[in-house]
ROSE-4610 file (N, C-alpha, C; in Angstrom, 1 decimal, always signed):
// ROSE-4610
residu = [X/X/X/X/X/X/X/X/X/X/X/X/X/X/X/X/X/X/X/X/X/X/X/X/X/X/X/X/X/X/X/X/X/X/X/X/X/X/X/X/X/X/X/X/X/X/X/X/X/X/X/X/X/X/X/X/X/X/X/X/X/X/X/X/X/X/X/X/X/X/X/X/X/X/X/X/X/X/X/X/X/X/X/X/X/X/X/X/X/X/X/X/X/X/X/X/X/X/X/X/X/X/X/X/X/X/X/X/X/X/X/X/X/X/X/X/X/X/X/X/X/X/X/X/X/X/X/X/X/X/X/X/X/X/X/X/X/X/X/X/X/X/X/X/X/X/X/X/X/X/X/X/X/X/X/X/X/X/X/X/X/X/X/X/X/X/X/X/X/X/X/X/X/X/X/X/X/X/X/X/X/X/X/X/X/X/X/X/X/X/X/X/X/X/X/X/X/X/X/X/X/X/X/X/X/X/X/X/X/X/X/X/X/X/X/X/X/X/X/X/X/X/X/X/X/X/X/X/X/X/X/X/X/X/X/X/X/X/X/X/X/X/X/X/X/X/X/X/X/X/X/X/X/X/X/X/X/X/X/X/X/X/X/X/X/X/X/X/X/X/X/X/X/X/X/X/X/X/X/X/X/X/X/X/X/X/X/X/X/X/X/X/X/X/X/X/X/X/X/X/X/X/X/X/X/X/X/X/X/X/X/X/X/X/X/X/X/X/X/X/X/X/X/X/X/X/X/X/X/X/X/X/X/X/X/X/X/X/X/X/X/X/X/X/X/X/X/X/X/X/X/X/X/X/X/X/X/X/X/X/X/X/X/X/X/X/X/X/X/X/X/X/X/X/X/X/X/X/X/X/X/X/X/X/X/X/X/X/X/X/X/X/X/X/X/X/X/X/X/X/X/X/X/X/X/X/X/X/X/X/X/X/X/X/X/X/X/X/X/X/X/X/X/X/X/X/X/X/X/X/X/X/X/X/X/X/X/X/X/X/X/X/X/X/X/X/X/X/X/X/X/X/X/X/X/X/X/X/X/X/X/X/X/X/X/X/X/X/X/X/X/X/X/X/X/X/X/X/X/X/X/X/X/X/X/X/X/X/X/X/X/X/X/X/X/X/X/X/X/X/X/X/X/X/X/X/X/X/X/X/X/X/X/X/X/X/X/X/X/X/X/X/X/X/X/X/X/X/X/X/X/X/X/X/X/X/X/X/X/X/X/X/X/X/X/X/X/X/X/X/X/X/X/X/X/X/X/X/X/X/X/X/X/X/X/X/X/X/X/X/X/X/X/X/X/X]
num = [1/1/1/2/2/2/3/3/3/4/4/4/5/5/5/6/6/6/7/7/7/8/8/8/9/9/9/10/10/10/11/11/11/12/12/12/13/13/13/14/14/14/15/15/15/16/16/16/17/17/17/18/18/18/19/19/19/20/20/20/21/21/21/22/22/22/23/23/23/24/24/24/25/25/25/26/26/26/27/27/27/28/28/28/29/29/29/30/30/30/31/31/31/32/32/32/33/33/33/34/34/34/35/35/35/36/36/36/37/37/37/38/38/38/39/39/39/40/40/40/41/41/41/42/42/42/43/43/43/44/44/44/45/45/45/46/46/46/47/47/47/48/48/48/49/49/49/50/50/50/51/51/51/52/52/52/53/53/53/54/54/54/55/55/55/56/56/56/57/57/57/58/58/58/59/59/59/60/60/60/61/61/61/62/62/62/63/63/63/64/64/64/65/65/65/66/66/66/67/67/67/68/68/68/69/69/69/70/70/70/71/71/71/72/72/72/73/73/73/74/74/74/75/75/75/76/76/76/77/77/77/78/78/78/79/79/79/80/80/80/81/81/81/82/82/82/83/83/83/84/84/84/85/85/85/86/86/86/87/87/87/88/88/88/89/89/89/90/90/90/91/91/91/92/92/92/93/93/93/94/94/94/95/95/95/96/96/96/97/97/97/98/98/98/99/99/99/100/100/100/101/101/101/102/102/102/103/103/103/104/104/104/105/105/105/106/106/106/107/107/107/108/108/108/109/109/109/110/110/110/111/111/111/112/112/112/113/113/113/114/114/114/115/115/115/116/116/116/117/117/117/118/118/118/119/119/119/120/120/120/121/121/121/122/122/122/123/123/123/124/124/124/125/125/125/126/126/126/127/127/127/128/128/128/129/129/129/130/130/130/131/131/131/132/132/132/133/133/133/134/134/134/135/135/135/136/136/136/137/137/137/138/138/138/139/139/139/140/140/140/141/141/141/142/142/142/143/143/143/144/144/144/145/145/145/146/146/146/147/147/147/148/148/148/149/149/149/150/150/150/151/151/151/152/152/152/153/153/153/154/154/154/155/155/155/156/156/156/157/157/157/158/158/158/159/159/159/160/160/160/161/161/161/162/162/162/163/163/163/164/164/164/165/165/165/166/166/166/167/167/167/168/168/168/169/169/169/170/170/170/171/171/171/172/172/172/173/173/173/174/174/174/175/175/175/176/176/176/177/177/177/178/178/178/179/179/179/180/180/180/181/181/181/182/182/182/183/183/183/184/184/184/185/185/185/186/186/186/187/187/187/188/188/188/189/189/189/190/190/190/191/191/191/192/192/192]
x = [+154.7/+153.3/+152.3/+151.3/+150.0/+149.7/+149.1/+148.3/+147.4/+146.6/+145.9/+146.6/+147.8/+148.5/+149.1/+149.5/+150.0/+149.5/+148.0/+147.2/+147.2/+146.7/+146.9/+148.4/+149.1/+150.3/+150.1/+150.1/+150.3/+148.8/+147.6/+146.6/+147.3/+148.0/+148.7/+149.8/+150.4/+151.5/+152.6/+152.6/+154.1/+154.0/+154.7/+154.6/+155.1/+156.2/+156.6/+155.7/+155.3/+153.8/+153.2/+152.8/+152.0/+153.0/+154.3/+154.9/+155.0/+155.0/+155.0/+153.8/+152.6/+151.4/+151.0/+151.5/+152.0/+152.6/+153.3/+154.1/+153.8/+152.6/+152.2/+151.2/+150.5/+149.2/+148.9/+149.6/+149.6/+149.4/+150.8/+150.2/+148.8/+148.5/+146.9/+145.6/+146.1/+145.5/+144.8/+146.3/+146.1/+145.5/+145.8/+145.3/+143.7/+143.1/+141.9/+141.4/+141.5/+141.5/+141.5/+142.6/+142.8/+141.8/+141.4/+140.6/+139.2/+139.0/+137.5/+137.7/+138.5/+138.2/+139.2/+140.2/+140.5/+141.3/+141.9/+142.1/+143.8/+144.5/+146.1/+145.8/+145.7/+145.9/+144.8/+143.6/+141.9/+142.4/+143.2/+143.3/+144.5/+145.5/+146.2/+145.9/+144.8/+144.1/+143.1/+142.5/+141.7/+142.5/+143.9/+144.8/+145.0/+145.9/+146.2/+144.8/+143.5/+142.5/+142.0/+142.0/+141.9/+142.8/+144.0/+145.1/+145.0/+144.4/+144.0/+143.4/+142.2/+141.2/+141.5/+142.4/+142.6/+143.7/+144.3/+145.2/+144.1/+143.6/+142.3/+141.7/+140.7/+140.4/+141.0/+142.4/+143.4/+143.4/+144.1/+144.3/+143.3/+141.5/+140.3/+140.1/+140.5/+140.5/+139.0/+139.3/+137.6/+138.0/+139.0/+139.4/+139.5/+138.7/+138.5/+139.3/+140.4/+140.9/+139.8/+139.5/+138.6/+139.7/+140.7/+141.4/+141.4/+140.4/+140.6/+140.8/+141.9/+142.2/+142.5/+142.8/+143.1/+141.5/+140.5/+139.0/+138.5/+139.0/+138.6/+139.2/+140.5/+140.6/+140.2/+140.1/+139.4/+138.2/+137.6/+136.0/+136.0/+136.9/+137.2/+137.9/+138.4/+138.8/+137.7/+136.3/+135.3/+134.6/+134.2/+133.7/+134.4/+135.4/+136.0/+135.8/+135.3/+135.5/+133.8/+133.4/+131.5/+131.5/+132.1/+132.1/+132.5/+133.3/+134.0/+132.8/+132.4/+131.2/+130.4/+129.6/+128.6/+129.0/+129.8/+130.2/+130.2/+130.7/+130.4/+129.0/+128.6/+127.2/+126.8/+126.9/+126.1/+126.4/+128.3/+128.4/+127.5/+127.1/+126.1/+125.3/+124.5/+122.8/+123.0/+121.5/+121.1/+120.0/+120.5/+119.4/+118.6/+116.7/+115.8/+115.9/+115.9/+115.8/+114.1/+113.8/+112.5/+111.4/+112.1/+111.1/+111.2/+111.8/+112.4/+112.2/+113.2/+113.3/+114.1/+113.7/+114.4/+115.4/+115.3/+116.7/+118.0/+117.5/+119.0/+120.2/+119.3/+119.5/+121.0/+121.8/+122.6/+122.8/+122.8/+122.9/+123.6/+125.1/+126.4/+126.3/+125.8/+125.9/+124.6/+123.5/+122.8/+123.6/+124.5/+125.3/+126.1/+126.6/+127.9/+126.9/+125.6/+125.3/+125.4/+125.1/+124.7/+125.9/+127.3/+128.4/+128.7/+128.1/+128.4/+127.8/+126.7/+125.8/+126.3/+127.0/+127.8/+128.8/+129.8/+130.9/+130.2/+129.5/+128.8/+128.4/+127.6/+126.9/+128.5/+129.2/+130.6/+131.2/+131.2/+132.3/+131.0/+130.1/+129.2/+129.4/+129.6/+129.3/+130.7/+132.1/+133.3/+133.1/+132.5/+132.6/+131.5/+131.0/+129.5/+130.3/+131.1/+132.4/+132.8/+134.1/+135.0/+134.1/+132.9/+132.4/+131.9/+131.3/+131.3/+132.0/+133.4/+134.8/+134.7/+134.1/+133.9/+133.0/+131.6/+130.6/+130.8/+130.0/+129.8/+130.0/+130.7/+130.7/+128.7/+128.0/+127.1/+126.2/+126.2/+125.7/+126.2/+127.5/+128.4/+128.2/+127.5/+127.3/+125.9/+124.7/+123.3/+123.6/+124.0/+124.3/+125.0/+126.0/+126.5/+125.3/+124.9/+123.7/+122.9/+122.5/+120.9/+121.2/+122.6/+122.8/+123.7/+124.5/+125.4/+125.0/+124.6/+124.3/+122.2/+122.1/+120.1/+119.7/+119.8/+119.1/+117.7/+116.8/+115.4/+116.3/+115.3/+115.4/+115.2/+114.5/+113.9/+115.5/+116.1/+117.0/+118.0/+117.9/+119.5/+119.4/+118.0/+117.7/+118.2/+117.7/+118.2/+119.6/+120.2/+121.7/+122.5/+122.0/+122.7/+122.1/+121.1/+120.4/+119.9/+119.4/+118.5/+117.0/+116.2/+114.7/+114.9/+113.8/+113.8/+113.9/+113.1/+112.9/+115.0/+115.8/+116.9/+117.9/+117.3/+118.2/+117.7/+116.7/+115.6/+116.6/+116.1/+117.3/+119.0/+119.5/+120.9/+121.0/+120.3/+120.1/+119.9/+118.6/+118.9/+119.8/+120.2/+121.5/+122.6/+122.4/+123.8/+123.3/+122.4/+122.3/+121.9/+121.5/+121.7/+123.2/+124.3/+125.5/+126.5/+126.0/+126.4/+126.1/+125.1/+124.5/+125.6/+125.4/+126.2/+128.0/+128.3/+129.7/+129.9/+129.0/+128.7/+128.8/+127.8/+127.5/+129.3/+129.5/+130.9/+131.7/+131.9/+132.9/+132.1/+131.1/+130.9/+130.9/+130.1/+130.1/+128.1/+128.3/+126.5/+126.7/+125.5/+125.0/+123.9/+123.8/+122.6/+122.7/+122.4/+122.9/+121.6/+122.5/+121.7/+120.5]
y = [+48.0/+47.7/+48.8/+48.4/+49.6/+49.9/+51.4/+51.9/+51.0/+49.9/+49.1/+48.4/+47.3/+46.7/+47.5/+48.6/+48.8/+49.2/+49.6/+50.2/+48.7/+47.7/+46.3/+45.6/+46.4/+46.1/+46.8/+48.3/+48.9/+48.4/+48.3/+47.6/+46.0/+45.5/+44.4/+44.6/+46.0/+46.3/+46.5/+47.0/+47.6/+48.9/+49.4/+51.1/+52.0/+51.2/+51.8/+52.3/+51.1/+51.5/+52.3/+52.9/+53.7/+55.4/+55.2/+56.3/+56.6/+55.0/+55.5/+55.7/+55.5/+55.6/+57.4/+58.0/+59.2/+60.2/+59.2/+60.1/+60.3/+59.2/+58.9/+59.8/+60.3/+60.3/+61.6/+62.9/+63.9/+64.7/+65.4/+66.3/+66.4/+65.0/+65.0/+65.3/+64.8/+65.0/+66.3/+66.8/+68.2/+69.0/+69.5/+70.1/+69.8/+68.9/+68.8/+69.4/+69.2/+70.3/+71.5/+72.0/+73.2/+73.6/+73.3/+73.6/+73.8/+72.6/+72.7/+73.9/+74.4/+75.5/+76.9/+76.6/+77.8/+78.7/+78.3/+78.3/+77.4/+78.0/+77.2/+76.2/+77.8/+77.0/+76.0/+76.0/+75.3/+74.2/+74.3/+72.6/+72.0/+72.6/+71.5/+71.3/+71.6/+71.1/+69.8/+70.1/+69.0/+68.2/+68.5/+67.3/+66.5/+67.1/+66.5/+65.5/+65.9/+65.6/+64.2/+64.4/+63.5/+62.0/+62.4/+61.5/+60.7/+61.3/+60.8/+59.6/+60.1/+59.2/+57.9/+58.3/+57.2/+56.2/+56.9/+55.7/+55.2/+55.7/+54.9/+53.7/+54.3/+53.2/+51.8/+52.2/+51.2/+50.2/+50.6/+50.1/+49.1/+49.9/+49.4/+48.5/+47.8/+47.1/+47.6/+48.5/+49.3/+49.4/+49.5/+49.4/+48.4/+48.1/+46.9/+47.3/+46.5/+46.6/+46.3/+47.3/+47.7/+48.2/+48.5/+49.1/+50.7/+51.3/+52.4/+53.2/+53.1/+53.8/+55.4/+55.7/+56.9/+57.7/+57.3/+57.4/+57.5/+56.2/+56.0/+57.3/+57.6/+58.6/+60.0/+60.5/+61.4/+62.0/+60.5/+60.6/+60.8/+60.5/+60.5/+62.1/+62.6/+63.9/+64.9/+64.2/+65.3/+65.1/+64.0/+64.3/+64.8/+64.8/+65.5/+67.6/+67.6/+68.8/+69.6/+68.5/+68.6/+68.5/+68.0/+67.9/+68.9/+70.1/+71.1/+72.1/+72.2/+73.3/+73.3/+71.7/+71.6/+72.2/+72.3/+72.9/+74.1/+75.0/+76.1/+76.9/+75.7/+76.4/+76.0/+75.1/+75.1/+76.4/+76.6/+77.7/+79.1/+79.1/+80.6/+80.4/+79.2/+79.2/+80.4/+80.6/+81.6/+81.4/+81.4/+81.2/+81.7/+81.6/+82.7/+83.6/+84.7/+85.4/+85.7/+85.7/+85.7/+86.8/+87.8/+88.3/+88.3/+87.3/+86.3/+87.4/+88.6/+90.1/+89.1/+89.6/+89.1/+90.0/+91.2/+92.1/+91.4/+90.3/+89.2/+89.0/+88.6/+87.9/+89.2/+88.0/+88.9/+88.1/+88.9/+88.5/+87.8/+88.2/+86.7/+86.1/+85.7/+84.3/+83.5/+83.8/+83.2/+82.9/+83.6/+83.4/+82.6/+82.3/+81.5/+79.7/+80.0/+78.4/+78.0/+78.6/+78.4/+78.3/+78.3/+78.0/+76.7/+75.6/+74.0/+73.7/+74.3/+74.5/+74.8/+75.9/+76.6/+75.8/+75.4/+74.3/+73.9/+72.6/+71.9/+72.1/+73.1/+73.4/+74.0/+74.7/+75.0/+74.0/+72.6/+71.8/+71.1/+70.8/+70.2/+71.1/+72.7/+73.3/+73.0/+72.9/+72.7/+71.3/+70.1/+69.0/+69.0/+69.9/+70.4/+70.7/+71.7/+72.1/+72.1/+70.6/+69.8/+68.9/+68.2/+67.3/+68.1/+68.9/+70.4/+69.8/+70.0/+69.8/+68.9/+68.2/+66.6/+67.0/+67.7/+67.7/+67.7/+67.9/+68.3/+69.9/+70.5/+71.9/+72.7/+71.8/+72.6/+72.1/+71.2/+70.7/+71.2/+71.5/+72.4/+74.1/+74.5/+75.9/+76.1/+75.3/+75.5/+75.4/+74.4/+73.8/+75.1/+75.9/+77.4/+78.2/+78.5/+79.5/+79.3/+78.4/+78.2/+78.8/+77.8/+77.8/+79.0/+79.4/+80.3/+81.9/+81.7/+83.1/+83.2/+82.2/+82.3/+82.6/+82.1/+83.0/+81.8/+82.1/+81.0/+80.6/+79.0/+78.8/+79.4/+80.3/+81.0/+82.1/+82.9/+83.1/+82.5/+81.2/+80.7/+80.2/+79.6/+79.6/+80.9/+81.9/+83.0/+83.7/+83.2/+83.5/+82.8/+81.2/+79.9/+79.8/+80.6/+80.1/+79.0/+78.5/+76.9/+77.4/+76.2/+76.2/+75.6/+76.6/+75.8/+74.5/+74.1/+72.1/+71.7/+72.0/+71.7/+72.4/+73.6/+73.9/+72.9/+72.7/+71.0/+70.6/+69.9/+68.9/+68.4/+69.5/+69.8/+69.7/+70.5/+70.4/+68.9/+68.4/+66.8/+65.7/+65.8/+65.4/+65.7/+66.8/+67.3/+67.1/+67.0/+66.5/+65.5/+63.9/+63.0/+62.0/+63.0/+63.1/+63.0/+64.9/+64.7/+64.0/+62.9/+62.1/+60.7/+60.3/+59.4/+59.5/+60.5/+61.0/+61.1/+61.9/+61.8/+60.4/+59.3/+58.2/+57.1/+57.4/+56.2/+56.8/+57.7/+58.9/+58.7/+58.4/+58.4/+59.6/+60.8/+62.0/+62.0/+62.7/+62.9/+64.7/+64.5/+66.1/+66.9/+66.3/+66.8/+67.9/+69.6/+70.5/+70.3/+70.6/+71.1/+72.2]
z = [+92.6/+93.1/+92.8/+92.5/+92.4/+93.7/+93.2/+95.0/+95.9/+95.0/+95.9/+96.7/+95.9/+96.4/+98.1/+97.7/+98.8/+99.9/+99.5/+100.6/+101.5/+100.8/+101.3/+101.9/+101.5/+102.4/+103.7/+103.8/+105.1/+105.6/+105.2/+105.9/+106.8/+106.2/+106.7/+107.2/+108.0/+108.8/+108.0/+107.1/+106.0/+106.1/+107.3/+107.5/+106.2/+105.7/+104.6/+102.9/+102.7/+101.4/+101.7/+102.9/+103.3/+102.9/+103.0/+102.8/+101.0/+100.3/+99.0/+98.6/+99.3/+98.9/+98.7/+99.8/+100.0/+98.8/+98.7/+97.8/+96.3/+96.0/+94.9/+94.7/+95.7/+96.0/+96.5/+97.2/+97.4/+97.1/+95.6/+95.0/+94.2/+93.7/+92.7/+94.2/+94.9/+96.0/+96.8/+97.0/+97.4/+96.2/+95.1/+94.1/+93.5/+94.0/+94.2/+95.6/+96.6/+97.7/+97.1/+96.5/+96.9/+95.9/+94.7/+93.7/+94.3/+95.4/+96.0/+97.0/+97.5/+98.8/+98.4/+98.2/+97.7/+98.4/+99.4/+100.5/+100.8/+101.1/+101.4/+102.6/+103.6/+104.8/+105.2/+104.3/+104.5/+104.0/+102.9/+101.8/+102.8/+103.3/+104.2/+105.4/+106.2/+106.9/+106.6/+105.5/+105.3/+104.2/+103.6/+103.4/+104.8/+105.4/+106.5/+107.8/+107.7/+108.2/+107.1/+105.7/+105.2/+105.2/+105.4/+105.2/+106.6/+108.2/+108.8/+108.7/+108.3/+107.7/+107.1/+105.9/+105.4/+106.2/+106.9/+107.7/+108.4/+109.0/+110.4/+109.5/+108.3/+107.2/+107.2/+106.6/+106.2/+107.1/+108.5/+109.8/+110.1/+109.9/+110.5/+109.3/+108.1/+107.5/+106.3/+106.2/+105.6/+104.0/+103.8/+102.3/+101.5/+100.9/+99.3/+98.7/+97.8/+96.7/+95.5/+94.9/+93.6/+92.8/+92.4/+91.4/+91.5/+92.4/+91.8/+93.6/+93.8/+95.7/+94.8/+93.8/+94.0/+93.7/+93.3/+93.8/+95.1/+96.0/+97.4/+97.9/+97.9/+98.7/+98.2/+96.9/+96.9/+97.2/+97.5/+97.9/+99.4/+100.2/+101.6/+101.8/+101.2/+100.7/+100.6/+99.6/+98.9/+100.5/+101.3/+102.6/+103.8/+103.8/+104.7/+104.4/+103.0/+103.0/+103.0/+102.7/+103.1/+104.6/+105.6/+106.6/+107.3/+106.9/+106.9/+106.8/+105.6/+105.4/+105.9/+106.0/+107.1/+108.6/+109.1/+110.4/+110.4/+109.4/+109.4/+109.0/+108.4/+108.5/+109.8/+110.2/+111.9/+112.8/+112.8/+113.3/+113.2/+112.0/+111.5/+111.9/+112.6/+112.9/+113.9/+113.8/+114.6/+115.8/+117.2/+118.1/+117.8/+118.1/+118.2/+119.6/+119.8/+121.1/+121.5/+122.5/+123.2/+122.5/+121.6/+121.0/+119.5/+119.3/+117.5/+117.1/+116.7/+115.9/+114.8/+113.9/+112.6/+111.9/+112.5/+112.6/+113.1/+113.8/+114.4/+113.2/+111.9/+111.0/+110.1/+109.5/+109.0/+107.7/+106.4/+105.2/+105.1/+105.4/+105.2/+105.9/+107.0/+107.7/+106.5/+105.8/+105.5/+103.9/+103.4/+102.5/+102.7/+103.8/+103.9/+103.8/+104.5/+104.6/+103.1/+101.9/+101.0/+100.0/+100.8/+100.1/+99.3/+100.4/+100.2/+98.6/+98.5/+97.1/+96.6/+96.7/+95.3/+95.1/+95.8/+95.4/+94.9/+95.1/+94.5/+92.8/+92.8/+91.8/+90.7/+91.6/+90.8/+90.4/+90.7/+90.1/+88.9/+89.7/+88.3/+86.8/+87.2/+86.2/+85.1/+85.7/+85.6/+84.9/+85.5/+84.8/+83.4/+83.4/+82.2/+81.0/+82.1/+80.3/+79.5/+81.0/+80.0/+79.3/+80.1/+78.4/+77.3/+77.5/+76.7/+75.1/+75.5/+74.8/+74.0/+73.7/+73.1/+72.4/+72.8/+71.9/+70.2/+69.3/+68.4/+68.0/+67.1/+67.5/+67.6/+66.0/+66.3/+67.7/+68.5/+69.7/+70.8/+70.9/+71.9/+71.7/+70.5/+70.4/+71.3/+70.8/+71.2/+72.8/+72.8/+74.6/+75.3/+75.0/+75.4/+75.4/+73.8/+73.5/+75.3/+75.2/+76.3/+77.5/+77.9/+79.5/+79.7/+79.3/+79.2/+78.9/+77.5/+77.4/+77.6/+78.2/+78.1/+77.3/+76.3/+74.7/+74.7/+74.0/+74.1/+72.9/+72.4/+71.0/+69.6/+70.1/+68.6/+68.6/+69.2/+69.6/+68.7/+69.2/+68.8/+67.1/+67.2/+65.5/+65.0/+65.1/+64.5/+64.4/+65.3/+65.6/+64.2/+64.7/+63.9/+62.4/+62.1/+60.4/+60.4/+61.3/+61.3/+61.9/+61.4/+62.5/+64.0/+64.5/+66.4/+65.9/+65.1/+65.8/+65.7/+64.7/+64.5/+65.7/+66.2/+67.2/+68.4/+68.8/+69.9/+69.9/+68.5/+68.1/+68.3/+68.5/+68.5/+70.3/+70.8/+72.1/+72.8/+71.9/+72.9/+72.7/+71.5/+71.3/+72.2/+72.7/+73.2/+74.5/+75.2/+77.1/+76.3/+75.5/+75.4/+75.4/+74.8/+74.6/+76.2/+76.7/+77.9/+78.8/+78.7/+79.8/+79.5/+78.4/+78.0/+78.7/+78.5/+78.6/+80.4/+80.8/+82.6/+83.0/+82.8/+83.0/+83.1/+81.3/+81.4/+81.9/+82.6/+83.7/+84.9/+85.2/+87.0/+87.6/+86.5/+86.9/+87.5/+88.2/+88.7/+88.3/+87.8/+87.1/+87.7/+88.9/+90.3/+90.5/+90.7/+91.5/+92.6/+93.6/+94.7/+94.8]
């Protein structure tokens, strides 16, 4: 049986699919966790908090078979772990005290809110890469040149032996390329 199928079994009282769903489903599971936090004992918390979830789901009849459960649960996974950060940033707020001294303030707690971003912005940059990888070499050099090492175009013209308009060129080809490649992958290329 596929993962849908069986999510639709234990949704319909087969305690057992639920165990091979488990089993199917864990290690790819956790190793996305642990990639997002970085953290042992953080990723089997919010393994274990997620898997929650998805039984409650199941149970409460919230799951569509669409073909793709090992999506559903990741995405139940990527919010449980947004749900996580946002809490600790709440933790860091800072009351104002009656004569709001701004000496209160402490650099790492205003660092820490700004972590969820960084994940964020860290996996976009991670998924920028791998399609990276596919480019064109001379499309995947300019696309490095800019974002990577910041060189302008007149820069990279000179590096590469071409005119700016051809290094442009190469460039919109290459985020017309990446956009392409994001899009039939159901990647969002948003940073925060």
């Amino acid at each position: 049986m596929t993962d849908e199928e069986l999510a639709l079994q234990y949704a319909g009282g087969n305690n057992g699919a639920f165990d091979e769903l488990l089993a199917r489903n864990q290690s790819k599971l956790f190793t996305y966790i642990m990639f997002v936090v970085r953290d042992q004992e953080l990723a089997n918390d919010i393994f274990q908090d997620t898997f929650v979830k998805v039984i409650t789901k199941l149970k409460e009849g919230k799951y569509i078979d669409s073909g793709k459960f090992s999506y559903w649960i990741t995405r139940i996974a990527h919010n449980v772990i947004m749900d996580w950060y946002r809490q600790q940033k709440n933790e860091h707020l800072i009351e104002p005290v009656k004569d709001n001294d701004l000496n209160n303030l402490r650099g790492e707690s205003l660092l820490d809110s700004c972590r969820e971003h960084e994940i964020v912005n860290e996996q976009i940059m991670h998924d920028v890469k791998c399609m990276m990888e596919n480019l064109p070499a001379p499309q995947r050099e300019v696309v490095y040149m800019r974002f990577y090492q910041n060189l302008s175009f007149k820069e990279i013209a000179d590096i590469t032996g071409v005119s700016i308009n051809t290094s442009l060129g190469r460039m919109r080809y290459a985020i017309l390329n990446l956009r392409r490649m994001a899009k039939s992958h159901d990647i969002l290329l948003k940073t925060i």
